[in-house]
C-alpha positions in Angstrom: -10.1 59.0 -65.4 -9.4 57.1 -62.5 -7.4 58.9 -59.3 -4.1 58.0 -57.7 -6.4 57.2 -54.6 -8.7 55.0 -56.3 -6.3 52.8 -58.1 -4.3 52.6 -54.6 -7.4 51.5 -53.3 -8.1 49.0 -55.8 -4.5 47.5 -55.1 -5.2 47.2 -51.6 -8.5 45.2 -52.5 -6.4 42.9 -54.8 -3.6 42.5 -52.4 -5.7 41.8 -48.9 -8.5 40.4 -50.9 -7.8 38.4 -54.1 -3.9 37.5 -53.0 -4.9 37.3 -49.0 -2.1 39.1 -48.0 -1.6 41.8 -44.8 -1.7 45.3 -45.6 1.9 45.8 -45.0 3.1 43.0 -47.0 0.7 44.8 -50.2 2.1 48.2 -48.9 6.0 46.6 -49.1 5.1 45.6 -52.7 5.4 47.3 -55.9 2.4 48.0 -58.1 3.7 45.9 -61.0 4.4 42.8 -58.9 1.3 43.5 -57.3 -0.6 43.3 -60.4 1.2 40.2 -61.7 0.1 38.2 -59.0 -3.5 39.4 -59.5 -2.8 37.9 -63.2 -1.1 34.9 -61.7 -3.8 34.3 -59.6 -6.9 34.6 -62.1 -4.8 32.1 -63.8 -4.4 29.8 -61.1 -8.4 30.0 -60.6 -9.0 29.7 -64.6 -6.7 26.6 -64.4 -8.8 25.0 -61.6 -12.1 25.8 -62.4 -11.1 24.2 -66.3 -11.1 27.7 -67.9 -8.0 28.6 -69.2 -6.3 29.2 -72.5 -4.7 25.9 -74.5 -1.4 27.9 -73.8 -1.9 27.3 -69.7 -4.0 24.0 -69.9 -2.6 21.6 -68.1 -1.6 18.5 -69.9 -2.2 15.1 -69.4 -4.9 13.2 -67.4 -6.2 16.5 -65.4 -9.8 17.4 -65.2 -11.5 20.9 -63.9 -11.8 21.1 -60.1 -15.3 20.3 -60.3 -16.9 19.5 -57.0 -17.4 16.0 -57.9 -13.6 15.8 -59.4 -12.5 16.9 -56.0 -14.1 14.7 -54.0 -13.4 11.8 -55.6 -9.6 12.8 -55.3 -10.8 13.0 -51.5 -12.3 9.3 -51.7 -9.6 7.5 -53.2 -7.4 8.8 -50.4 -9.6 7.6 -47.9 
């Protein structure tokens, strides 16, 4: 079983360190809207590193923020 400190502690690493916000903007925020953007957020990095589901794929002509993906993009705008 995990304590009340523990998890606040673990929302504190998710807002300062995964979501790179200040420790009063994570303190200001509840826990559920704290832990949304935590999901948001390994989305966001699934979607970029070419990892997500089909349901958050992005369509089209993307491809996965591979290193040489991103530097091409880079190139071509000189």
């Amino acid at each position: 079983m995990i304590t009340h400190a523990e998890h606040h502690h673990w929302l504190l690493e998710i807002g300062m360190g995964w979501l790179g916000w200040t420790e009063q903007q994570t303190l200001n925020t509840t826990m559920s809207s704290i832990i949304t953007a935590y999901r948001g957020r390994i989305d966001l990095l699934k979607t970029l590193l070419g990892q997500s589901s089909d349901k958050t794929q992005p369509q089209g002509r993307m491809k996965p923020a591979t290193a040489a993906n991103v530097l091409a993009v880079f190139r071509r705008l000189g």
